[in-house]
C-alpha positions in Angstrom: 32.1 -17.6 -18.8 32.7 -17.3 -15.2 33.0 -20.8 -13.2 30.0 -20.9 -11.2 30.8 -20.7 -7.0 28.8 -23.1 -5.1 29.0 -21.4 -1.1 28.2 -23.1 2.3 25.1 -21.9 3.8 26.6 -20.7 7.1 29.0 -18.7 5.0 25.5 -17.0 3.2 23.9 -16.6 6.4 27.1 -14.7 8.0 27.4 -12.4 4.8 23.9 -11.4 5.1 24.0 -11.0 8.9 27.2 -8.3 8.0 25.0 -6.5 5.5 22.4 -6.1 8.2 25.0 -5.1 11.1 27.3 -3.1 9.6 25.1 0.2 8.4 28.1 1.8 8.0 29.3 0.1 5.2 27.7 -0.4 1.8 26.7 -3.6 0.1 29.2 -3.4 -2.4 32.0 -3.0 0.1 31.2 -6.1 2.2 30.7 -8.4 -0.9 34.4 -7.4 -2.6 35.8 -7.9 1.5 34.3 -11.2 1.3 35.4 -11.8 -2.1 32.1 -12.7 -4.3 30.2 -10.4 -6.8 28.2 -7.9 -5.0 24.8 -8.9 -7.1 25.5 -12.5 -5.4 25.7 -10.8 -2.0 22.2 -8.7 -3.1 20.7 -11.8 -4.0 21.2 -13.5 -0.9 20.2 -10.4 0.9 16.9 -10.7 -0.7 16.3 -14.6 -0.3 16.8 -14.0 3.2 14.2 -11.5 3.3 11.7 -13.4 1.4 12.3 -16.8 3.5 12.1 -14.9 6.8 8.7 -13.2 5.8 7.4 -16.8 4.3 8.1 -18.1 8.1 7.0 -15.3 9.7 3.7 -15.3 7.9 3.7 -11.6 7.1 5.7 -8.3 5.7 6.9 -7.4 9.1 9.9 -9.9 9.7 13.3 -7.9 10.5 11.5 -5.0 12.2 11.3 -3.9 15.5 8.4 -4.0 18.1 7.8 0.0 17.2 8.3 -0.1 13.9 5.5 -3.6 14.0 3.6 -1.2 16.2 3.0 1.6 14.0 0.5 0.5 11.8 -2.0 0.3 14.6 -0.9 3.3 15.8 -1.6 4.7 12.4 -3.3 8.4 12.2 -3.4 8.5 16.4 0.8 8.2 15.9 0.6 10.6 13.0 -1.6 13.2 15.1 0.6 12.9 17.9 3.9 13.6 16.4 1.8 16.4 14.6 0.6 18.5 17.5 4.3 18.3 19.6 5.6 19.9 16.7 3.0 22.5 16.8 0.6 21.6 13.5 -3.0 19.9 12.8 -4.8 21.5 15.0 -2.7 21.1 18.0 -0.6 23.4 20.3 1.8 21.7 20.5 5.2 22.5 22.7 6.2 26.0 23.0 
């Protein structure tokens, strides 16, 4: 068996702040850069997610003021986007 790597916290953070920067690059390719196993880099990936939504008190930590929005916006955003292209029971642009 595999001796068990015990990594500094900074060194988590800045692997999961890579994962979330780089969209160009897949999981799997940052974790074998970095050297570890990419299910180690996955796991951190998702304890980040789960800590940051414990502290923000809700599902919507990591996303952005519209994307936090939306829900309110709900069937009004939905209608909206419908009738510029055209459908639901809207003109539309031409």
């Amino acid at each position: 068996m595999a001796k068990r790597k015990n990594f500094p916290e900074e060194f988590k953070r800045d692997a999961v702040d890579l994962v979330r920067s780089l969209r160009d690059r897949t999981l799997t390719d940052i974790a074998r850069s970095l050297g570890i196993h990419p299910e180690t880099l996955r796991n951190w990936v998702r304890e980040d997610k789960a800590r940051t939504q414990d502290a923000d008190g809700g599902g919507d930590a990591g996303m952005t003021p519209d994307e936090k929005e939306e829900p309110k916006l709900g069937p009004v955003r939905v209608l909206h986007l419908a009738q510029e292209q055209g459908g639901a029971g809207g003109e539309g642009r031409r």
